[in-house]
C-alpha angles and dihedrals in degrees: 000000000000124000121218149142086300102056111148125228127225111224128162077218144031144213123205111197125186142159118231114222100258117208102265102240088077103105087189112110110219126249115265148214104032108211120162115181113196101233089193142307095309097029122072106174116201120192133177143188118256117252123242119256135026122325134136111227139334129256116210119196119186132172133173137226121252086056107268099183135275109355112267119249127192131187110221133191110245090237095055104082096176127054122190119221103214111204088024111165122213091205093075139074104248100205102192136191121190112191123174110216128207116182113308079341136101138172128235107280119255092225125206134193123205128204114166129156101166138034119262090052104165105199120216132238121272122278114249151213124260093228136098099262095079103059097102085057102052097043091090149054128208132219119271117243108189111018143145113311119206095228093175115126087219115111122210138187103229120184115187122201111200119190105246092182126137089258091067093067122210089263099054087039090063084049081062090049088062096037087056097051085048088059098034087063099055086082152064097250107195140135093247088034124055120329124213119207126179145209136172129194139182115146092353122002129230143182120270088181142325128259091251087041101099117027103192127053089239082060097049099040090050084047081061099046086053104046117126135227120249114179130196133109132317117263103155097171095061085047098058090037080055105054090043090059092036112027110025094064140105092239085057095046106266107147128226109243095016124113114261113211122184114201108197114191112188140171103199152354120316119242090213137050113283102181102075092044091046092041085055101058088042094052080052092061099258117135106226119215117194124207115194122185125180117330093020116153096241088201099049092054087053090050087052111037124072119260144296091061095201095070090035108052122075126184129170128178094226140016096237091068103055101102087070077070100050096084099044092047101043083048091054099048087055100061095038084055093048092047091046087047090057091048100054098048097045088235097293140076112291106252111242118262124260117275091238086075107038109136116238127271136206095068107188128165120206139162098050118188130166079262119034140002124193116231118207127187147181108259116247114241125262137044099328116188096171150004116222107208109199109186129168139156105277088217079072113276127154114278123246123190141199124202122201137176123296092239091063128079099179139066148148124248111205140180099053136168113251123255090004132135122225140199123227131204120173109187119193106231115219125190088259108009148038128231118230107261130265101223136197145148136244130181119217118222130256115273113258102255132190131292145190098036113195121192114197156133087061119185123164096273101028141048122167118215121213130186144172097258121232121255108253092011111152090204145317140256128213114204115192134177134140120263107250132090096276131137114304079228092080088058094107122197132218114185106192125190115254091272102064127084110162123057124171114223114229137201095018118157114260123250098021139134106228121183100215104192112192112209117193103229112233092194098278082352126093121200115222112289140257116212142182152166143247145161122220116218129259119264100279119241124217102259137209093032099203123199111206134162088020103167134141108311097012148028126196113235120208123183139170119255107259101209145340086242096060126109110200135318127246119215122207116183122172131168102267096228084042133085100208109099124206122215133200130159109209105183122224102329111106091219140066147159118235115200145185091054117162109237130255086022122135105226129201125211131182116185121210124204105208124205137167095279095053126275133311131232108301119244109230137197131138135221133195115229111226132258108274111264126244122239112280133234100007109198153162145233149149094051127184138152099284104029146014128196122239128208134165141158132279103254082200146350095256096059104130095186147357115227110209118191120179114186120181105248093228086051140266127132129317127244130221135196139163131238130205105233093235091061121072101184141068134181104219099202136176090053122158110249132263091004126126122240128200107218127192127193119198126179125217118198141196096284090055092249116136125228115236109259130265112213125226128197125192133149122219114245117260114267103243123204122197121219121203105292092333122097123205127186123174130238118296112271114231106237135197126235124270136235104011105202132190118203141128086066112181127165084271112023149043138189122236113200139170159159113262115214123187099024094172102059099033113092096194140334116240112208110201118184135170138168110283089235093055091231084124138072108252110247121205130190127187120223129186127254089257101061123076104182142043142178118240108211143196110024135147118271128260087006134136124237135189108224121188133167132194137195116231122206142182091270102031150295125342120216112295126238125210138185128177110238118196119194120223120254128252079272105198115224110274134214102026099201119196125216152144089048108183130154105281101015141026131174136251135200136170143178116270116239123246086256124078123236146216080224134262151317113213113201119181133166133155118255097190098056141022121285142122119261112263120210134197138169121218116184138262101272088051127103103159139048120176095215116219143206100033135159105267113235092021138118133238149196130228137194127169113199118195111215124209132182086256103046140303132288123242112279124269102233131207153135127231132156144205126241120274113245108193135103105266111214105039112175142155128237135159088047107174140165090282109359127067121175131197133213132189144168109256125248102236090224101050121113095187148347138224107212115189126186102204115185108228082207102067102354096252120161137201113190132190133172116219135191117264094247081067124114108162141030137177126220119205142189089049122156116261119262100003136147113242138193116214118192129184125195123190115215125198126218090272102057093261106149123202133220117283120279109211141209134153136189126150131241117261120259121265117276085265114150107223124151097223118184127194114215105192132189116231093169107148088261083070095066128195095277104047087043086064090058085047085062099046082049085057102034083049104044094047089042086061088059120095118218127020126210149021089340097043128026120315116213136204135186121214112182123197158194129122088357120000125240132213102236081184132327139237089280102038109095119008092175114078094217090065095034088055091043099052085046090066093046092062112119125208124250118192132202140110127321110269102165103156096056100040088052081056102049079049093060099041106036104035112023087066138107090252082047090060100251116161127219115252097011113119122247129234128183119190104198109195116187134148100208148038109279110251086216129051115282091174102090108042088041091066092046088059097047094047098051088059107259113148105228118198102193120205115205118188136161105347101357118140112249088193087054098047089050087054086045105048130057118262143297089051101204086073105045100027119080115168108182115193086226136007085250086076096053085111092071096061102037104081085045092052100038083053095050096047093050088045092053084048099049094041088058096049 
């Protein structure tokens, strides 16, 4: 008999499937994929695949021969793709029509025929068009449900050798996986039945697994899923020769007496020669079946497989069509086991072996460890000369053996893999023969890894990483990457000998959270890893940026080294209402003198720290040079009738020239000359004599700005004539001072000096002054001829005054002199620096401004939590407080007030904050009925913590104190299904506690069973984003419940609108993970609100046996909507209610209270919540959530 495409197969019944044309304007793509499956005498259970593109439900129309009446339609949800037929007869012909409808519109049916006589009836797949369109449908094979069993009590050792070449394809390699599984399940798979090893081959072959690998069919048929692809070329004769060294041996598993079947699945021609290897497993006793697809070499397959051909040789055109084979092939491998059964045994029991060659007993394995175990044994009886240990890895591994002495029945087996589990065959050697092996398995330990990882010493660049190394460890690696979803690439690798245990991690990117994970090195072997996390700094700026010597054309910058690691800093400054920026780079000092600044200019400076790794955030200010000075100490000197010299001092080194202007005080013209800068005196000749001159002195400087001008008066000597022997002088002329100077300025003071002439004829001088706008009473003092100088207090601050002296004499007035004095103003503190910042204190300076002060007001007051403002006064030689007793992690502000006996300056402002002294990533975890544990990264100055548990029930507290090394701790004896607060504070050696460090979660509900069941509008008054909050409320409340599943309460969504729909039902998911996942998966509908309805498909739908609903569980129904029901929720409401089912009803936005009383169970108070928004769903979760675990527990 030859197998083909066209292999028939046997059914006690049969399904014709075929598609009617349709008229071509329908745009609706027909269902797909018929299968029926006969449930038993009175079910019959249809189910289809869903069609592609858009459509809105399915109608189903069935009818029976003989007649039976009208057909039979049934309208069915889109998102239901099977329908049961209660009272179905197997006696009768089902005729069926699917048809998907969409709108007015419907597809063409997918139409069935049924003709069943008998129960176990398996349908076929539909029939389908020759055409392209169906590509995507024949390109898989599913997986057979009820099929041919080999019922045979014949066992046999089957080794199957799939083509893993290139010319398989990944796609058609998954259509062998399936294939496989389908053949895998023909047999008794056991470890005392029949065994199934595998092998695939392309280039080179290799084992998959051994024959004794897997000891149960669900092993070996997960073994399948997961078998991976290999790809190469195509040598079949290695790969037999292969499988008959490696497979087909007692140390794989391969059994004395038992049939031995090969099973070969190519693709293609060899490239090498099949017949000798083939030959060869033939000539050992091992049938050969050969599977051919595609481009398989017919002859070839002949050449290989065991006669007759006919029931040896499969080939088929396509690898979607291998599972027609499946049956005829599994039938036939059972009988060919059964017959070589028979052979082999001669058609009677084997007869049990001699007792000269019985294996040993008593297998025990002692001493694990993660690399070796010893096996001892009983020895077997007779004449041993030797034991044969096999030992290999039972996940498939190649064996290794150790033979010892036959006088011996113990040894260790080293050099093991870790957490693996091995098998183990000792085999009693006789002088001509071998026992059978007693066989047994062992798993070796996990390899000691690591503990106590530090990580420390961080910088922006560096961390080291220290740990408490592993006893036998050969060495250690250091795996390091950041923690974002970058390439796998940036993951880096340190390998360090045994003795080692601290590395510093270099070149790592700034400001950058890495996970650094440490694994002890077992030779090729790594023990489980310790990992950790940690964050490099930024890079570090320069701090404390300090502006000093500003005056006209430069300003000294100081700054605070930003970090060992830095290698030099970069300045910019540019004139902040201009766009040209200046550049230096400075190297590693932390001051510098910038030069060749333009006067009366705010400058702004940034200075960059550069490293390696580029430059870090500038730190900015910004200063304002000073006006230019005027020349200082103008005098005069030499003086005659017709000249005088002037001289004075250079107010600075960029003066360019000096403008000198003399002007004769009774009037006359003014002359001018120019100065070199680098000269600071002038002869001013030609002058008329004993006259006075006003001179005036300005200096001009690089940036062409001009100094304000100093005045100068001085009067010419009188001419004298001489008269024969008689000599005449005139009277004596009254003259003015000379030199008026203004110094010694302060917010409330100058100083007046000058330089007194004619002391002998001047009776006093009268100094008069008044504010330059008038808007004072002139003031006048009198001084005697032998003082030169006065003070002038008190005055007002930053004001102009008019100051003139005047020389009186006997006769009258001399010449007055005047100047123009200006006070300082109440100047404020400049350049608040911040520094020392710790966790309860940090430090403050500042510049002192050019007035002097009576000293300084301190106001402080934190700006990131609450507290008053706090005030103190340090005195006027003080320019830094370190300022005490602060909040740690907050931050303050600052202001300095200078105070002077006329008022105070405008404040200094600033910000500056201490360090925060808490844990960072505080979590729970463990989080059990009665139990919740925390866990946090330590804060590397903490000496200790105080960790408190506080019940947001009842207010309860549980505190402990910890040692600072600590980073986790577990509270017990807590209430079910509970809300807690947990708080850490981190304390410092000194007692110094910081702030409070949260987290809440709230302890699981009590292992209660309930079948609870959300019923959730998503009507279109929900909207998208309210929907979303529907689904935290959901996600949150069933994540507060212990234990999913069968054993602990089973949950199901229904969602509604117009019709409800089952997002998944009671049974549908026992592990949380998947139930939360599928939670969030959940997609919103939209619609009207139908809730009466959608309360009666609940109850019938999914409270039900098919629904998953469990006997003697209560039942609890949580019904969310946001408005009244536009249909009548009363009657089925009280159905539910009488029959016992426990309703919580939700009530949010527009939502009718009258209504959810009707809907939920009394009191009402307990069963009713109405929130005003879905914000406020917190409120009423922990509620709920109780109430539902209480009505659990109280029915148990």
């Amino acid at each position: 008999m030859r197998f083909s495409m066209g292999f028939a197969l046997c059914l006690l019944g049969f399904i014709l499937v075929s598609e009617v044309p349709q008229p071509a304007q329908s745009q609706v793509s027909s269902p797909r994929k018929f299968r029926s499956k006969i449930l038993s005498s009175s079910q019959l259970l249809l189910s289809w695949k869903e069609p592609k593109g858009a459509f809105e439900s399915y109608k189903v129309i069935y009818s029976t021969r003989p007649a039976g009446g009208a057909p039979t339609e049934v309208q069915v949800s889109k998102h239901d793709t099977k329908l049961l037929i209660e009272n179905f007869d197997p006696s009768k012909e089902y005729n069926f029509k699917i048809i998907a409808v969409n709108g007015a519109q419907e597809s063409k049916p997918l139409q069935a025929k049924l003709e069943a006589q008998h129960l176990g009836v398996e349908t076929v797949q539909p029939q389908r068009r020759q055409d392209s369109s169906v590509t995507e449908e024949t390109n898989e094979i599913t997986e057979v449900e009820d099929m041919f069993m080999c019922e045979t009590a014949a066992i046999a050792d089957i080794v199957i050798l799939v083509d893993g070449s290139w010319s398989i394809g990944r796609i058609n390699f998954r259509l062998v996986r399936t294939f496989l599984v389908n053949l895998v399940k023909a047999f008794a798979v056991d470890f005392e039945q029949t065994r199934i090893g595998l092998a695939q081959y392309s280039t080179d072959p290799r084992i998959e697994w051994h024959l004794n690998a897997h000891s149960t069919k669900e092993a070996v048929i997960d073994a399948v899923k997961n078998l991976p692809y290999k790809g190469g070329n195509t040598l079949t004769g290695l790969a037999l020769t292969f499988i008959l060294e490696n497979s087909f041996s007692p140390e794989y598993g391969s059994r004395p007496g038992v049939p031995k079947i090969g099973i070969l699945v190519t693709d293609g021609k060899s490239q090498d020669d099949v017949i000798p290897p083939a030959q060869s497993l033939k000539d050992a006793g091992i049938e050969l079946f050969a599977i051919g697809v595609k481009n398989a070499d017919e002859n070839e397959l002949q050449a290989i497989a065991s006669h007759p051909q006919e029931t040896h040789v499969y080939n088929v055109a396509d690898f979607n069509v291998m599972s027609e084979i499946v049956e005829g092939l599994t039938k036939m491998i059972c009988e060919r086991v059964e017959h070589l059964d028979q052979k082999i045994k001669g058609g009677r029991e084997p007869a049990p072996p001699p007792a000269s060659v019985a294996p040993p007993s008593d297998l025990v394995t002692s001493e694990i460890t993660a690399r070796s175990f010893r096996v001892t044994w009983t020895h077997a009886p007779g004449q041993v000369e030797k034991y044969r240990v096999v030992f290999y890895p039972a996940s498939a591994g190649q064996p290794e053996e150790k033979v010892v002495q036959g006088t011996e029945n113990s040894v260790i087996l080293n050099y093991l893999n870790s957490l693996t589990e091995y098998q183990v065959a000792v085999f009693a050697v006789y002088r001509s023969s071998a026992s059978e092996a007693l066989r047994g398995s062992a798993t070796t330990l996990a390899l000691p890894m690591v503990n106590d990882l530090e990580l420390f010493d961080i910088t922006h660049s560096t961390m080291r990483v220290r740990w408490k190394m592993a006893a036998g460890a050969s060495g250690y690696m250091i795996l390091y990457a950041p923690l974002t979803e970058g390439d796998t690439a940036d993951e880096k690798e340190v390998k360090v000998e045994d003795s080692v245990n601290e590395v510093e991690l270099e070149g790592l990117t700034p400001d950058t959270e890495y996970t650094v994970t440490v694994y002890a090195l077992y030779g090729e072997e790594a023990s489980d890893p310790m990992t950790s996390q940690q964050t490099t700094l930024p890079m570090m700026p320069a701090r404390n940026l300090h502006f000093s010597d500003v005056d006209h054309s430069s300003a000294r910058l100081t700054w605070d080294s930003a970090s060992r690691k830095v290698n030099g800093y970069r300045i910019m400054y540019v004139k902040t209402n201009g766009v040209q920026t200046n550049e230096v780079d400075v190297g590693r000092v932390t001051s510098w003198l910038l030069r060749n600044l333009t006067s009366l200019t705010e400058y702004t400076v940034a200075i960059f720290a550069v490293y390696d790794e580029g430059q870090a955030e500038p730190l900015t200010d910004s200063f304002t040079t000073t006006t230019v000075p005027d020349p200082l100490d103008l005098r005069s000197s030499d003086v005659s009738t017709d000249s005088f010299r002037v001289s004075w001092q250079h107010p600075a080194s960029d003066v360019v020239l000096y403008r000198l202007i003399w002007t004769p005080t009774d009037g006359g013209d003014s002359k001018e000359a120019l100065v070199n800068g680098d000269i600071n005196t002038y002869l001013i000749k030609d002058l008329q004599p004993f006259t006075e001159y006003e001179v005036l002195l300005a200096a001009t400087y690089m940036d062409e700005v001009e100094s304000d001008e100093v005045i100068l008066l001085e009067s010419t000597i009188e001419r004298t004539t001489t008269i024969a022997t008689t000599t005449t002088t005139t009277a004596v002329r009254r003259y003015g001072v000379r030199n008026l100077q203004i110094s010694d300025e302060t917010t409330f003071s100058v100083r007046v000096s000058w330089q007194p002439v004619d002391s002998r004829n001047v009776r006093h001088y009268r100094l008069n002054y008044v504010t330059a706008k008038g808007d004072r009473a002139e003031e006048m003092r009198t001084m005697p001829t032998g003082q030169n100088s006065l003070i002038l207090q008190p005055l007002l601050s930053d004001t102009e005054y008019k100051v003139a002296i005047t020389p009186v004499y006997l006769d009258g007035d001399g010449p007055t002199a005047a100047r123009i004095a200006r006070t300082l103003p109440l100047s404020a503190p400049r350049n608040l620096r911040v520094s020392e910042q710790w966790y309860n204190r940090f430090r403050i300076s500042w510049d002192v401004p050019p007035s002097p002060t009576m000293g300084y007001r301190v106001v402080y007051q934190p700006l990131s939590a609450p507290g008053p403002a706090l005030e103190t006064f340090v005195g006027e030689d003080v320019n830094t407080m370190l300022i005490v007793n602060l909040l740690s992690g907050t931050e303050y502000s600052v202001k300095v007030i200078a105070s002077y006996t006329t008022g105070s300056s405008e404040a200094l402002s600033g910000r500056a904050k201490t360090l925060y002294l808490g844990v960072t990533n505080l979590t729970p975890y463990q989080v059990r009925i009665t139990s919740m544990c925390t866990q946090w990264q330590p804060h590397r100055h903490a000496s200790a913590y105080r960790v408190v548990i506080e019940s947001l029930l009842n207010g309860q507290q549980q505190e402990t104190k910890l040692s600072g090394g600590a980073s986790r701790h577990c509270f017990n004896n807590l209430k079910p299904n509970t809300q807690y607060k947990i708080n850490v504070f981190a304390q410092l050696q000194d007692g110094t506690e910081g702030p409070a460090v949260t987290v809440s979660d709230r302890t699981l509900c009590k292992a209660a069973k309930a079948d609870l069941v959300f019923l959730v509008d998503g009507s279109w008054s929900i909207g998208d984003e309210n929907f979303l909050k529907i689904i935290r409320f959901l996600y949150s409340t069933t994540g507060a419940l212990d234990q999913i599943g069968p054993d602990g309460t089973q949950v199901a969504i229904a969602q509604f609108s117009d019709d409800t729909r089952t997002e998944f039902k009671l049974n549908s998911y026992s592990n949380k993970e998947r139930l939360l996942d599928a939670i969030n998966r959940i997609s919103y509908k939209g619609g009207n609100t139908k809730t009466g309805r959608a309360i009666q498909h609940v109850k019938e739908n999914i409270f039900t046996v098919e629904g998953g609903v469990r006997r003697g569980i209560p039942n609890v129904l949580v019904v969310l909507t946001d408005g009244r029901s536009q249909d009548d929720v009363n009657k089925v409401s009280k159905e539910m209610q009488m029959e016992g089912y426990i309703v919580f009803a939700i009530g949010f936005a527009d939502a009718d209270y009258g209504e959810l009383v009707s809907i939920a169970s009394k009191p009402s108070e307990r069963h009713v919540f109405f929130v005003d928004d879905l914000d406020a769903f917190k409120k009423i979760e922990e509620k709920l959530v109780t109430f539902v675990c209480e009505a659990a527990t109280a029915s148990e």
